[in-house]
C-alpha positions as CSV (number, residue, x, y, z in Angstrom):
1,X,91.4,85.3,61.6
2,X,88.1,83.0,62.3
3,X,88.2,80.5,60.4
4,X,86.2,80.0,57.1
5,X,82.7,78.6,59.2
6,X,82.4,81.7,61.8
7,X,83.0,84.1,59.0
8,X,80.5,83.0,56.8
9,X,77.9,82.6,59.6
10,X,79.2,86.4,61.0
11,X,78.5,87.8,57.2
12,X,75.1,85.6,57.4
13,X,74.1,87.3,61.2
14,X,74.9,90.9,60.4
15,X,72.7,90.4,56.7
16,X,69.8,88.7,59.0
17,X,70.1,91.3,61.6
18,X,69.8,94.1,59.4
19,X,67.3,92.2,57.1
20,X,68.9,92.3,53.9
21,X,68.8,89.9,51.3
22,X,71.5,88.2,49.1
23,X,70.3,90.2,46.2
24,X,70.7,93.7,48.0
25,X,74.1,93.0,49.0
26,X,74.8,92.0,45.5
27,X,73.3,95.2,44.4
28,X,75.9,97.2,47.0
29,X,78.7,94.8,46.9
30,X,79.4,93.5,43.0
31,X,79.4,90.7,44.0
32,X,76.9,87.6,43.3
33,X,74.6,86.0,45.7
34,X,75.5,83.0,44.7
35,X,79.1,83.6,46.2
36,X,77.9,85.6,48.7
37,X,75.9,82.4,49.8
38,X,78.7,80.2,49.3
39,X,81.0,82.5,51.8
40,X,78.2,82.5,54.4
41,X,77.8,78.7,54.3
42,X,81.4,78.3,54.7
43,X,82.1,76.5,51.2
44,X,84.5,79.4,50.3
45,X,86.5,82.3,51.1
46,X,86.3,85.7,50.3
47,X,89.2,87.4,48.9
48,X,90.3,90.7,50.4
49,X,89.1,92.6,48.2
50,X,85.4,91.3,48.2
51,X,85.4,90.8,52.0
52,X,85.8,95.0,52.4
53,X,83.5,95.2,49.8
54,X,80.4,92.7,51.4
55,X,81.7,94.8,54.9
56,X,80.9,97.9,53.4
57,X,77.5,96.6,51.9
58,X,76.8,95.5,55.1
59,X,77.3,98.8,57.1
60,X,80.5,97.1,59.1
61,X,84.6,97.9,59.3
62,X,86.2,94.9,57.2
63,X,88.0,94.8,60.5
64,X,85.2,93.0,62.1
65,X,84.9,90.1,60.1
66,X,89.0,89.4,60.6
67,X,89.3,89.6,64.5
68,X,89.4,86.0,66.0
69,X,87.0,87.1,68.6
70,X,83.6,88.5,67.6
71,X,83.7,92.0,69.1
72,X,80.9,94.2,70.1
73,X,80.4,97.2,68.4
74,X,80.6,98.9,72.4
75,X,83.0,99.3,74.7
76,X,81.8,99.4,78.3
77,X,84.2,99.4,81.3
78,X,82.7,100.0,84.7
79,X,84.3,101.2,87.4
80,X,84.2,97.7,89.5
81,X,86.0,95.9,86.5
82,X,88.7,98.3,85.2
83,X,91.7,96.1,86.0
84,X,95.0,98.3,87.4
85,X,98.1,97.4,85.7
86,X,101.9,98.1,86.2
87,X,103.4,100.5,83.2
88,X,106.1,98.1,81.2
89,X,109.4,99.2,83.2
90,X,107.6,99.7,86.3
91,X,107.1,103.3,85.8
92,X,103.9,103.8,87.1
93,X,100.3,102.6,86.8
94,X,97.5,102.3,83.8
95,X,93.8,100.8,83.3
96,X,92.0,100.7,80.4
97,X,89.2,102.4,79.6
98,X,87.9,100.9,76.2
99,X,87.8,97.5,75.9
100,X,89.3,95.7,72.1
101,X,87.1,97.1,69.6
102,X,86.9,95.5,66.2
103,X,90.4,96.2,64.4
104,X,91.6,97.9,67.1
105,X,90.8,101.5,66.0
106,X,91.0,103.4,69.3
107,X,91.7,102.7,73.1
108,X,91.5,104.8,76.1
109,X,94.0,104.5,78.9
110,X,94.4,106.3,82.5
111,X,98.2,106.6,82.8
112,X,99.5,108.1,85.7
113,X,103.5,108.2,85.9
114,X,105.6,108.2,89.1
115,X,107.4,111.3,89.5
116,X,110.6,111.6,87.2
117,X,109.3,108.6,85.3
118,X,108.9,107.6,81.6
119,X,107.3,105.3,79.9
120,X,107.4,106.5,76.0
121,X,110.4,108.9,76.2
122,X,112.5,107.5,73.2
123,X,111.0,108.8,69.8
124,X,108.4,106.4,68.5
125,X,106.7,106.7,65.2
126,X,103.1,104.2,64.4
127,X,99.7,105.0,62.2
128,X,97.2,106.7,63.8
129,X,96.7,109.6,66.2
130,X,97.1,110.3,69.7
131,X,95.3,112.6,72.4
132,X,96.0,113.4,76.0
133,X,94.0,114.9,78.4
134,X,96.1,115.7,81.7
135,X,94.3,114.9,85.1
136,X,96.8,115.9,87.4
137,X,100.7,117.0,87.2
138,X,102.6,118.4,84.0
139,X,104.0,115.8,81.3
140,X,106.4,116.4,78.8
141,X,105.9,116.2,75.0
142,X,108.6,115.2,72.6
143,X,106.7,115.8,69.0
144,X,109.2,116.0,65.9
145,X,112.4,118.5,67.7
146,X,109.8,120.1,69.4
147,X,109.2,119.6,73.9
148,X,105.7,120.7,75.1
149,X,104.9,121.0,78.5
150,X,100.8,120.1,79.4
151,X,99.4,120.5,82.8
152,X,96.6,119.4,85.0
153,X,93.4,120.8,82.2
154,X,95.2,121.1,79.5
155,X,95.0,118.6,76.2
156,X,97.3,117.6,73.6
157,X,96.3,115.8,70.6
158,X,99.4,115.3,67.3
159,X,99.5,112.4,64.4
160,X,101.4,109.4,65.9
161,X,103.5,109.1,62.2
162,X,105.8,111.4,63.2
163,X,108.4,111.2,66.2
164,X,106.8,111.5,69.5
165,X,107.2,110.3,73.3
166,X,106.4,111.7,76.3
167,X,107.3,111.4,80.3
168,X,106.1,113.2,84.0
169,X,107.8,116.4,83.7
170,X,108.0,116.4,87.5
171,X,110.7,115.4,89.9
172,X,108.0,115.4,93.0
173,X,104.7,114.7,92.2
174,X,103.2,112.1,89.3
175,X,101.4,112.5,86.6
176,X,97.9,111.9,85.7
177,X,96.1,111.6,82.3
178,X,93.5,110.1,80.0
179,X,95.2,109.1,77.1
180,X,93.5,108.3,73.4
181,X,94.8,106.5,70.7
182,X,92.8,105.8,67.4
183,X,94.1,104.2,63.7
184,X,93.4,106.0,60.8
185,X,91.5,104.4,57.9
186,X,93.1,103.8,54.6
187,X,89.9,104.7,52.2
């Protein structure tokens, strides 16, 4: 979390940028400009609750103002500087597609697995949900007690809170696929 200074002066850019004034987001946020002014000058910190509250006056995910990085609110990965990596257990390959956005809330991958391989086979349970779009190959689904088999075209999408993993459902040939993962918000 940035320190008491870069949020304050984070608060102060977005308000400047979208040319609101300390009384509007009093107005939205029930909170007063005074300690509104106070948090943007760095004398004091927000609680929790008021941060999500001047976030939401201010048209931005609490998240934002928490990362220790400023983030962008775009992603943009060309071609030239997606950066190949090895899949944990050496399993196969993966770039990403999405750079961090603020609080984490979704990422695209490329996975492709060598043939026989897994990388999330044992059941794993987190928040959010999950997608896959399969490039090449068939991979297996675990979801709950069920096993679903996608090919090259097809898509799978299913809520990550419940038991899931998957691995190349090929001996011969690997696996290819986009895969998606988002958060889900707590409002």
């Amino acid at each position: 979390m940035p320190d008491r200074a870069e949020l304050g002066k984070r608060i102060k850019s977005i308000r400047d940028n979208r040319h609101l004034t300390l009384k509007s987001i009093e107005s939205s946020a029930g909170i007063s400009a005074t300690h509104i002014s106070e948090i943007e000058r760095g004398k004091t910190s927000p609680t929790l609750g008021a941060l999500i509250r001047v976030a939401r006056a201010l048209g931005k995910d609490p998240a934002y103002f928490l990362e220790e990085e400023e983030l962008g609110d775009v992603s943009l990965v060309t071609l030239e500087n997606r950066l190949r990596e090895s899949v944990p257990g050496g399993v196969g390959t993966m770039e990403r597609l999405t750079t961090c956005i603020p609080g984490g809330r979704m990422q695209a991958i490329s996975i492709t697995l060598a043939p026989g391989k897994s990388h999330r086979r044992q059941p794993h349970t987190h928040f959010g949900n999950e997608a896959a779009f399969i490039l090449a190959g068939r991979v297996r689904f675990f979801y709950r007690d069920e096993t679903i088999e996608v090919e090259e075209g097809d898509a799978i999408h299913y809520h990550a809170g419940e038991p899931h993993g998957y691995e190349n459902a090929s001996k011969r040939e690997a696996a290819t696929m986009i895969w998606i993962s988002t958060v889900r918000d707590f409002d």
